[in-house]
C-alpha positions as CSV (number, residue, x, y, z in Angstrom):
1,X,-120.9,83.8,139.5
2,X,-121.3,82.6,136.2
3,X,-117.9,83.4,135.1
4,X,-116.7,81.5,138.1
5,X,-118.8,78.3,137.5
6,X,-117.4,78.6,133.7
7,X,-113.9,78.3,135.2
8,X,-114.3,75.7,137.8
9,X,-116.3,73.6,134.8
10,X,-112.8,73.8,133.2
11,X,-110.4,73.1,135.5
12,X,-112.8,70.0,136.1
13,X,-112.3,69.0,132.3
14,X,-108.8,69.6,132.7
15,X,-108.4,67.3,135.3
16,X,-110.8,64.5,134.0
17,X,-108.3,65.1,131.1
18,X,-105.4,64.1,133.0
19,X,-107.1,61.5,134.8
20,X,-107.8,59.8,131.4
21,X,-104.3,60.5,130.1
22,X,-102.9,58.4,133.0
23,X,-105.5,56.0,132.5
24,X,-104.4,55.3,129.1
25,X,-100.6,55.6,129.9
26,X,-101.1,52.6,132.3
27,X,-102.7,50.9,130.2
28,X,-100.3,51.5,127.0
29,X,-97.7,50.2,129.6
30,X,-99.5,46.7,129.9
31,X,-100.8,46.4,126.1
32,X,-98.1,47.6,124.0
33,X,-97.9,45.8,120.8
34,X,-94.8,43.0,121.2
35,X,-91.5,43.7,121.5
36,X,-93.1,47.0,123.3
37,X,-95.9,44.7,125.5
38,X,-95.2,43.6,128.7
39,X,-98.1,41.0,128.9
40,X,-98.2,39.3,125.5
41,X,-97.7,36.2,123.6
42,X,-94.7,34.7,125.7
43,X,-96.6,33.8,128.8
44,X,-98.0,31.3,126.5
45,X,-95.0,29.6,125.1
46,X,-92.5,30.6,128.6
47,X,-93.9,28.6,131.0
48,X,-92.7,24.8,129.8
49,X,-89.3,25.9,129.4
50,X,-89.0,27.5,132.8
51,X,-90.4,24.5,134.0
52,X,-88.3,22.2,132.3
53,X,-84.6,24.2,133.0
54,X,-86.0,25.0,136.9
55,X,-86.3,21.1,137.4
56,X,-88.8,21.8,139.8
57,X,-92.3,23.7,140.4
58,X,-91.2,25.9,143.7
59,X,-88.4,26.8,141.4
60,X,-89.8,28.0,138.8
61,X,-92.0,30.2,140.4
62,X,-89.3,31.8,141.9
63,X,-87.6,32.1,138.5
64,X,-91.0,34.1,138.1
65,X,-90.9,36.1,141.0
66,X,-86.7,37.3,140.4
67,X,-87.3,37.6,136.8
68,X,-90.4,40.3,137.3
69,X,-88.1,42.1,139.9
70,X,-85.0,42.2,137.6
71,X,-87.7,43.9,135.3
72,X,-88.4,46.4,137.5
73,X,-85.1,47.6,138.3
74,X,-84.1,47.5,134.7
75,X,-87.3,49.9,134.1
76,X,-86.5,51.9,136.3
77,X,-82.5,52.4,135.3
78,X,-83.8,52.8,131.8
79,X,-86.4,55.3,133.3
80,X,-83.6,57.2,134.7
81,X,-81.8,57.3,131.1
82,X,-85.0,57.9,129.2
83,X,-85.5,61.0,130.4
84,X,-82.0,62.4,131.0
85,X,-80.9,61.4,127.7
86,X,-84.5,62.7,125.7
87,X,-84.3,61.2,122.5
88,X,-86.2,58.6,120.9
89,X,-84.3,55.2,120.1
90,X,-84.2,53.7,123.4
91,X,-81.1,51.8,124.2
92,X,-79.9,52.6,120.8
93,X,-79.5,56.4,121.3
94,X,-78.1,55.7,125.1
95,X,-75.7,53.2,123.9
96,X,-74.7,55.4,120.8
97,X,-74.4,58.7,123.3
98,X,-72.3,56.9,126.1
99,X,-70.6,54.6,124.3
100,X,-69.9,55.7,120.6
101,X,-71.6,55.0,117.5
102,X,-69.8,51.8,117.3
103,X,-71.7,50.5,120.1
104,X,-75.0,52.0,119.1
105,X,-74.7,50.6,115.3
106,X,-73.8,47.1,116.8
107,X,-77.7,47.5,119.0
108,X,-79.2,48.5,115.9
109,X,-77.3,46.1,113.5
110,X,-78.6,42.9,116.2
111,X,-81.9,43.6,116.5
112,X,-82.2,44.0,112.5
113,X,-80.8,39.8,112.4
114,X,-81.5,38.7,115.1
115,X,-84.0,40.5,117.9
116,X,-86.7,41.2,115.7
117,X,-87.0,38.3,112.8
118,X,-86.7,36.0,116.0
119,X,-89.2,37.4,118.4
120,X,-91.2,37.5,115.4
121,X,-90.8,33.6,114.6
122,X,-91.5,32.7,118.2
123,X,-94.7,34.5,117.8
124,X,-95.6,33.3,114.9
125,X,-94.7,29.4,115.6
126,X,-96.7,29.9,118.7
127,X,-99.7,30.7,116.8
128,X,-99.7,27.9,114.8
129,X,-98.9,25.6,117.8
130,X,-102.3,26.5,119.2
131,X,-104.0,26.5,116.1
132,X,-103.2,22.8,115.4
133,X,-102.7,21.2,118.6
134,X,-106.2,20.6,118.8
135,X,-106.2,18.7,115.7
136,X,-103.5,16.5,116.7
137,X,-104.4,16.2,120.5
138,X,-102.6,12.8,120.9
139,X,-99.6,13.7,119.4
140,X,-97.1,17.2,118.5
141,X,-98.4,18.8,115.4
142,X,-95.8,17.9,112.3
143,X,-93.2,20.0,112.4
144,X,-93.5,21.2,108.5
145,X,-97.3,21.8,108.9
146,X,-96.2,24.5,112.1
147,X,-93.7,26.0,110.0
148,X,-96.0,26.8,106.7
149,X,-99.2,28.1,109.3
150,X,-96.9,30.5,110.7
151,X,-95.3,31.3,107.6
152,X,-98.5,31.7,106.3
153,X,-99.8,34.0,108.9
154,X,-96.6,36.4,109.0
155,X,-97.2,36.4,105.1
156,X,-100.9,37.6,105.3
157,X,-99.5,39.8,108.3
158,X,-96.9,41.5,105.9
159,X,-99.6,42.2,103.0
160,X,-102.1,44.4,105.7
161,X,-99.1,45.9,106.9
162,X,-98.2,46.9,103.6
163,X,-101.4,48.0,102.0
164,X,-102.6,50.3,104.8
165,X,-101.6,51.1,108.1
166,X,-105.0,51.7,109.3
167,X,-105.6,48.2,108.7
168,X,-102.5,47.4,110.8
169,X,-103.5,49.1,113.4
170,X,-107.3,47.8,113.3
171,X,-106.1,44.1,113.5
172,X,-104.1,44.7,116.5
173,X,-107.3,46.8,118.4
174,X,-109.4,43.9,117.8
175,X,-106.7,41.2,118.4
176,X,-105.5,42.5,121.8
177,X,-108.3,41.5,123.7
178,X,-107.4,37.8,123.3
179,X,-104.9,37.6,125.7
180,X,-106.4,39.3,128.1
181,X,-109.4,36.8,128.1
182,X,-107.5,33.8,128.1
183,X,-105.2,34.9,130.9
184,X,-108.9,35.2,133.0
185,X,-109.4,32.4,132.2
186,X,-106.6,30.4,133.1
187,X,-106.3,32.5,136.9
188,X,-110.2,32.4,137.6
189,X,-110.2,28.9,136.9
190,X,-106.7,28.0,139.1
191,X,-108.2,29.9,141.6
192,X,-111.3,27.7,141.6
193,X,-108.9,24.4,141.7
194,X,-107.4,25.9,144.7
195,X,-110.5,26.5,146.4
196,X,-111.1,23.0,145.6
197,X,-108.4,21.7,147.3
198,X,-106.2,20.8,144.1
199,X,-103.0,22.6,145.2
200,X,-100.8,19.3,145.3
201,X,-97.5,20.7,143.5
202,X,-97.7,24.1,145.4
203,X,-97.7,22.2,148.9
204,X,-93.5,23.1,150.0
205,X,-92.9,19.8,150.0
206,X,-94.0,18.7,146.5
207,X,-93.0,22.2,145.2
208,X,-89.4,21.9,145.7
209,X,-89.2,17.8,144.6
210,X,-87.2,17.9,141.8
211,X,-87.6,15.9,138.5
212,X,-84.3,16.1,137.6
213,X,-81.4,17.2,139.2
214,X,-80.8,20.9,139.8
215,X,-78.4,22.5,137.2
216,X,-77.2,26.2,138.0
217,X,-76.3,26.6,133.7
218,X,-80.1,25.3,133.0
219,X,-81.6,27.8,136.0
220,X,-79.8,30.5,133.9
221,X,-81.6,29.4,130.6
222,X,-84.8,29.1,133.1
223,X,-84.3,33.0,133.4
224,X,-83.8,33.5,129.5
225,X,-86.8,32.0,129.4
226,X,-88.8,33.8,131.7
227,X,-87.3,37.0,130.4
228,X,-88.9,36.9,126.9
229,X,-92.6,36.9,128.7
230,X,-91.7,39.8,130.2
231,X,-90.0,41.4,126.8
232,X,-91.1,44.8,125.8
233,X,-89.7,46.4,129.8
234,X,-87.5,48.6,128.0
235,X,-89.8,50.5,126.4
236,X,-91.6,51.6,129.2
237,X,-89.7,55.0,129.0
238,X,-91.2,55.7,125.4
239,X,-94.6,56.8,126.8
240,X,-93.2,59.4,128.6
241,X,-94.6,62.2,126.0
242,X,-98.3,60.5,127.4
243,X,-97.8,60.8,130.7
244,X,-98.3,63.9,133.0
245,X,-95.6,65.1,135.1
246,X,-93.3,62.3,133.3
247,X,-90.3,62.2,136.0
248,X,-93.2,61.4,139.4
249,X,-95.6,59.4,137.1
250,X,-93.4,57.1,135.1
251,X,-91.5,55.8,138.0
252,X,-95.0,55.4,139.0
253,X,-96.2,53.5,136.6
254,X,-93.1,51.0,136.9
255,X,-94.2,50.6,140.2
256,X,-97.6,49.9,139.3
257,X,-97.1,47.7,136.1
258,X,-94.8,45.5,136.7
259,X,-95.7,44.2,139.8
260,X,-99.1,44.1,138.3
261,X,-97.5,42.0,135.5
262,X,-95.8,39.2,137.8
263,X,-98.7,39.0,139.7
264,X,-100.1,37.7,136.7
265,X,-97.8,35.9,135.1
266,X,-97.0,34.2,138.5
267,X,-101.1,33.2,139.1
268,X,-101.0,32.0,135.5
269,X,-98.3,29.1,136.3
270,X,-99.8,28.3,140.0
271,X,-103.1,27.9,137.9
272,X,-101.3,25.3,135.5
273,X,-99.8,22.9,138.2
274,X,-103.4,23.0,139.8
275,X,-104.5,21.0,136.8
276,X,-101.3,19.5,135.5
277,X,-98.3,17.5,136.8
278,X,-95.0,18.9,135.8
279,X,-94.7,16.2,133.5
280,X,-97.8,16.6,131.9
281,X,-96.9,20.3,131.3
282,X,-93.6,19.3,129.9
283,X,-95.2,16.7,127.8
284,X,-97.9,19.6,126.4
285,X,-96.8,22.0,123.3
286,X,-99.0,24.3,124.0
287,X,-99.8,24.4,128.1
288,X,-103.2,26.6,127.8
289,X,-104.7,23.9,125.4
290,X,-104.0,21.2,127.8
291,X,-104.7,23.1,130.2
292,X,-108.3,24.2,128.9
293,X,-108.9,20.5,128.0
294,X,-108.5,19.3,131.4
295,X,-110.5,22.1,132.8
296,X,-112.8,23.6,130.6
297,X,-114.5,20.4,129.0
298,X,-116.8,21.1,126.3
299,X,-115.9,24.7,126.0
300,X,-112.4,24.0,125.9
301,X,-111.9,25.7,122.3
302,X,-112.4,28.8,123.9
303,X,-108.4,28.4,124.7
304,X,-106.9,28.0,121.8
305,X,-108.7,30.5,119.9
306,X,-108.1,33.3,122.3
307,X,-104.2,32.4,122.3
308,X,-104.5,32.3,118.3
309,X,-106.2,35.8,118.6
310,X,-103.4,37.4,121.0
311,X,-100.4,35.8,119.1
312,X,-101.8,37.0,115.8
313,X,-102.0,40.4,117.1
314,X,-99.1,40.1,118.7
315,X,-97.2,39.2,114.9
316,X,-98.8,42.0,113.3
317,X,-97.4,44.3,116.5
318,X,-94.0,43.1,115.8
319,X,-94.1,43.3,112.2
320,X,-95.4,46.9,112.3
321,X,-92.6,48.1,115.1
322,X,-89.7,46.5,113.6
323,X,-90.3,47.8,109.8
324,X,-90.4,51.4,111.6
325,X,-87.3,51.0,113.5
326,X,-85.5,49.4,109.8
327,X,-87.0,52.4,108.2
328,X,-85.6,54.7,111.0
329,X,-82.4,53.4,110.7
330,X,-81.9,53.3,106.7
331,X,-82.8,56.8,107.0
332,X,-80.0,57.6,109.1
333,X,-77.7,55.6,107.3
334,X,-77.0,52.6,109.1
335,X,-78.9,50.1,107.0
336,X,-78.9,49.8,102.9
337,X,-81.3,53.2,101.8
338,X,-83.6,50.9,100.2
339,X,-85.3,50.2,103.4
340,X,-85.8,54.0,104.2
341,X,-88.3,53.9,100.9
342,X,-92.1,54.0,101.2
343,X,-94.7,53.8,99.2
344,X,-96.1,57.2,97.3
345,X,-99.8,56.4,97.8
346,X,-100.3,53.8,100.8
347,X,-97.2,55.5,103.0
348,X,-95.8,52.3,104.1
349,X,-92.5,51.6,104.5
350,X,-92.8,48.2,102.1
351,X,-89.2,47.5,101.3
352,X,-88.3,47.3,105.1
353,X,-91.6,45.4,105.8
354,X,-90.8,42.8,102.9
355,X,-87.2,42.5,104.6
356,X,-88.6,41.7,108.1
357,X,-91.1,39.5,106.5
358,X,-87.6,37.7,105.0
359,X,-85.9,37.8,108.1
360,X,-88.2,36.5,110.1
361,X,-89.0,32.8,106.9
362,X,-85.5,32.6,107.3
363,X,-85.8,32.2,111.3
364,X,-89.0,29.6,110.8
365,X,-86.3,27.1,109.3
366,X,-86.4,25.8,112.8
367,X,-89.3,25.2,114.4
368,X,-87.4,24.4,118.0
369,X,-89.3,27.5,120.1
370,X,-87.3,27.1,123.0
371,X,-83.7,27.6,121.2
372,X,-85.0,30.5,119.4
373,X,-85.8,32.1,122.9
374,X,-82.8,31.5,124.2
375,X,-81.0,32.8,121.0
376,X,-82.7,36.0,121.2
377,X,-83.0,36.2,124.5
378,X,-78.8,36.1,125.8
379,X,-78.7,39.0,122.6
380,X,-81.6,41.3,124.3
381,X,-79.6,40.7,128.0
382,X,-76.4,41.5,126.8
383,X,-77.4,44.9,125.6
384,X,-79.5,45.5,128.7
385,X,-76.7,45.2,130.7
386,X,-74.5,47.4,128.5
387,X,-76.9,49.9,128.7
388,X,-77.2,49.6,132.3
389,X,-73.6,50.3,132.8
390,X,-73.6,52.9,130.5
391,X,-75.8,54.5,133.6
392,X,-73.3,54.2,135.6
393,X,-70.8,55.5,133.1
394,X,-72.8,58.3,133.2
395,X,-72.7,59.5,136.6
396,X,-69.0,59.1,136.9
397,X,-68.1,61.2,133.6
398,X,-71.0,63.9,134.3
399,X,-72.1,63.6,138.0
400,X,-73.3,66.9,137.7
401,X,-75.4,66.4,134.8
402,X,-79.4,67.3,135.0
403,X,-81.3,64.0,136.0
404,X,-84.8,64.7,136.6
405,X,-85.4,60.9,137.7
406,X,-82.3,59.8,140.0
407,X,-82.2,56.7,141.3
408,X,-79.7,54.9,144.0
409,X,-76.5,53.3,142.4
410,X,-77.3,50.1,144.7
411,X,-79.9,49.2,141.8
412,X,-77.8,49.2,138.7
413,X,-75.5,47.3,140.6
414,X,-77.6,44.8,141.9
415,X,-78.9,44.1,138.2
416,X,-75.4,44.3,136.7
417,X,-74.7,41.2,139.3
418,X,-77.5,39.4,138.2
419,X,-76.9,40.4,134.2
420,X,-73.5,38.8,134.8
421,X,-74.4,35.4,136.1
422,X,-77.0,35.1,133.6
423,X,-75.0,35.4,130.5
424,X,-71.8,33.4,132.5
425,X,-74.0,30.3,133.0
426,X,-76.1,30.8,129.7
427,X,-72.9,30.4,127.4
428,X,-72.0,27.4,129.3
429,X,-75.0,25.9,129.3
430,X,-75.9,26.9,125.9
431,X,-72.0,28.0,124.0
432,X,-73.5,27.0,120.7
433,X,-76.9,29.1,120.5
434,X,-75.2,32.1,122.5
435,X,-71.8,32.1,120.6
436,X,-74.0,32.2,117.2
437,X,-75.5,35.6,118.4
438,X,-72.2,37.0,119.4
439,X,-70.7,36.0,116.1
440,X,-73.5,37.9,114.3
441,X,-73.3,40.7,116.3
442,X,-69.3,40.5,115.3
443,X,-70.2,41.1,112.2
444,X,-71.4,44.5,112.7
445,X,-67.9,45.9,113.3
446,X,-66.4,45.8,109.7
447,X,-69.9,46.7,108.4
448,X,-69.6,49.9,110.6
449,X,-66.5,51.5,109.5
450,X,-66.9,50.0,105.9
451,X,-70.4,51.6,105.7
452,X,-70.8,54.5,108.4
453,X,-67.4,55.3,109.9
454,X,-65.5,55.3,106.9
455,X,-66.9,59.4,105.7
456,X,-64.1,59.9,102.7
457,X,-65.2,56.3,100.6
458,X,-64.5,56.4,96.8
459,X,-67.4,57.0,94.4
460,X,-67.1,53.4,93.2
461,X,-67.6,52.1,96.0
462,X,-71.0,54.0,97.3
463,X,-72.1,52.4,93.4
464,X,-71.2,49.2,94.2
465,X,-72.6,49.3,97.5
466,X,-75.9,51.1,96.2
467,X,-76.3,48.1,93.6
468,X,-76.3,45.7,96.4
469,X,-78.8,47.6,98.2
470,X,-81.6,46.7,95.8
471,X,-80.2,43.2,95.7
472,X,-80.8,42.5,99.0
473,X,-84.3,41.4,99.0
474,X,-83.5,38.6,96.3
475,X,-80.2,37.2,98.1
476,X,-82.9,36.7,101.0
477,X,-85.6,35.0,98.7
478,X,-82.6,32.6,97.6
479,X,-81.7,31.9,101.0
480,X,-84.8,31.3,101.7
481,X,-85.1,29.1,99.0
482,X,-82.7,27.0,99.9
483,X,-83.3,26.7,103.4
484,X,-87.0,25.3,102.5
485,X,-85.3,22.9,100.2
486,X,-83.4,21.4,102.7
487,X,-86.6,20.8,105.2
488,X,-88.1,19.1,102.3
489,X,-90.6,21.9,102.0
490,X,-89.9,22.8,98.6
């Protein structure tokens, strides 16, 4: 008897185990640290330009709506890859496994420029937009004073990073909780103006009144921007080592999370036009404030300083992921072997964290949010849907191959279609921005076989290329340097 209460004691702990375990894997899904989050900083920065390419509030919650079910089909494609290709890397090792190692150095060689340091930026200038707006609430902060607060902060950011990653990881347990207070805040009080009556704009024949006229290139931006709210999708497959029973739970928990996610994001802009016009959210650089100063009255600060919270934590999340990836690749010997150094005592990677920190100055010589997003975001798209169709790639070249997670053809398609407009109309709405990111990614290709491909390279050459390797950091610091000095900031 007691050997049998013993027993059923522990299979009870077993399962309260598991219970937990899940418990945390949903929740790792929803709070990842930016570009792995799913809620994060963009919802606070997305919303005015939606609104302002959708040219209308019905819309752009629709933009909402399609963008948060493009996410789900792309999880669950990338689910489907995650575990029948079970490496870490993400769409780097897919890419690199389907499509060569040309293709998978050109992923990794993009999101070094361009992915990271500009997700980073937004982030950062986000930050110090609601740090300052309240200060200036008649008028836009100065641009200069923007740029040297979220310098600033990605500076201080790059020091705790660097001195210990326990602090690191401290300031993004206690930062996290800021978004998910000021996202309450902004739904329970929409929901209060609805109950109100103060649902003007969301009536179907306001909602679809358009302040300017429709634009199918600027609806494709509209999507760009909604996408980058919703960044972080594709890493949903890297909890899988959490999750019990990975290939029933973690379609399950794309199931769960996402629409959870769009709910959200979706209630957050209904709450906004319950308390602003369109124009008034245009005319706002940072919605939430507005929004809390229309609503909240005296305890309108409350606002600001939770979105300062979340997209603080939400730097120092970037700042930690991206050094690791930099450090990952050096190792492997796609980026200069400097980066792959860390230091003896502290074991951080500071080289590659002092070149994201770089990367990411250099991005801040522009403090135009909105062309940043779209920069980074037709980049991020493009490789989605490259990886997508290497899925399908996949199953013609090995249909026999083991895939423990199978999904219908019909939904790689369907996002494939969609993938395709969006880049189409983003180029011709936006062929400067977009053709900047392809040039860059260009660049990649004689870097690859000069540096990787290339196996038999004369000795003076690995010298010459190992000199520049520790060069690196101070042709950055001049470019920086320059850059500043043109803005009049030096």
């Amino acid at each position: 008897m007691e050997k049998f209460s013993k027993e059923k004691i522990a299979r009870k702990k077993r399962c309260m185990h598991k219970d937990s375990k899940m418990f945390h894997s949903f929740l790792t899904l929803l709070l990842l640290p930016p570009p792995g989050n799913i809620i994060g900083s963009g919802i606070f920065v997305s919303p005015k330009g939606v609104m302002e390419n959708a040219s209308s509030v019905g819309i752009a919650l629709i933009v909402w709506i399609i963008t948060g079910i493009i996410t789900a089909i792309g999880a669950l494609c990338y689910a489907e890859l995650g575990v029948t290709i079970p490496k870490s890397g993400g769409d780097y090792s897919y890419v690199k496994d389907i499509f060569g190692g040309l293709a998978g150095f050109l992923r990794l060689w993009i999101a070094v420029l361009v992915i990271y340091p500009t997700n980073q930026a937004v982030i950062a200038l986000t930050f110090s937009n609601y740090v300052l707006q309240p200060l200036f609430p008649t008028c836009f902060p100065p641009e200069n004073g923007l740029r040297l607060l979220a310098a600033v902060c990605l500076l201080l950011l790059t020091w705790v990073n660097c001195s210990s990653v326990r602090w690191a990881t401290r300031v993004q347990d206690i930062f996290t909780a800021g978004k998910l207070l000021a996202l309450a805040l902004i739904i329970i009080m929409g929901i209060v103006q609805i109950c109100k009556g103060e649902y003007y704009w969301l009536e179907p024949a306001n909602a679809f009144e358009p302040f300017k006229d429709y634009d199918v290139g600027l609806i494709a931006l509209a999507f760009l921007q909604g996408s980058f709210a919703y960044g972080g999708w594709n890493f949903l497959n890297y909890v899988t080592e959490e999750l019990v029973d990975p290939y029933v739970n973690l379609p399950r928990a794309i199931y769960i999370s996402i629409p959870l996610v769009t709910f959200v994001y979706v209630f957050a802009n209904i709450a906004y036009v319950t308390a602003m016009t369109p124009q008034e959210l245009l005319a706002s650089n940072a919605v939430a404030v507005t929004f809390g100063e229309k609503l909240l009255g005296v305890m309108a600060w409350i606002m600001p300083i939770s979105v300062a919270l979340s997209t603080f934590g939400g730097v120092n999340g970037s700042l930690f992921t991206s050094s690791r990836l930099f450090f990952a690749g050096a190792r492997e010997g796609h980026l200069p072997s400097l980066l792959a150094m860390i230091h003896v005592k502290r074991c951080t990677p500071i080289p590659a964290l002092l070149f994201t920190c770089l990367s990411t100055l250099l991005m801040l010589c522009t403090s135009d949010m909105y062309t940043l997003i779209n920069y980074v975001g037709f980049i991020n798209y493009l490789f989605y849907g490259v990886t997508v169709a290497g899925q399908i790639v996949l199953r013609i070249k090995q249909p026999d191959m083991h895939r423990p997670i199978k999904i219908s053809l019909i939904w790689p398609v369907i996002y494939l279609i969609f993938w395709a407009f969006l880049l189409i109309f983003s180029l011709y709405s936006e062929p400067v921005v977009c053709g900047i990111g392809l040039a860059i990614m260009l660049t990649g290709v004689p870097v690859y076989f000069l540096g990787v491909y290339w196996d038999n390279k004369p000795q003076c050459f690995d010298a010459f290329v190992g000199k520049w390797d520790y060069r690196i950091m101070v042709k950055d610091i001049l470019l920086l340097c320059v850059c500043l000095i043109s803005h009049g900031l030096l």
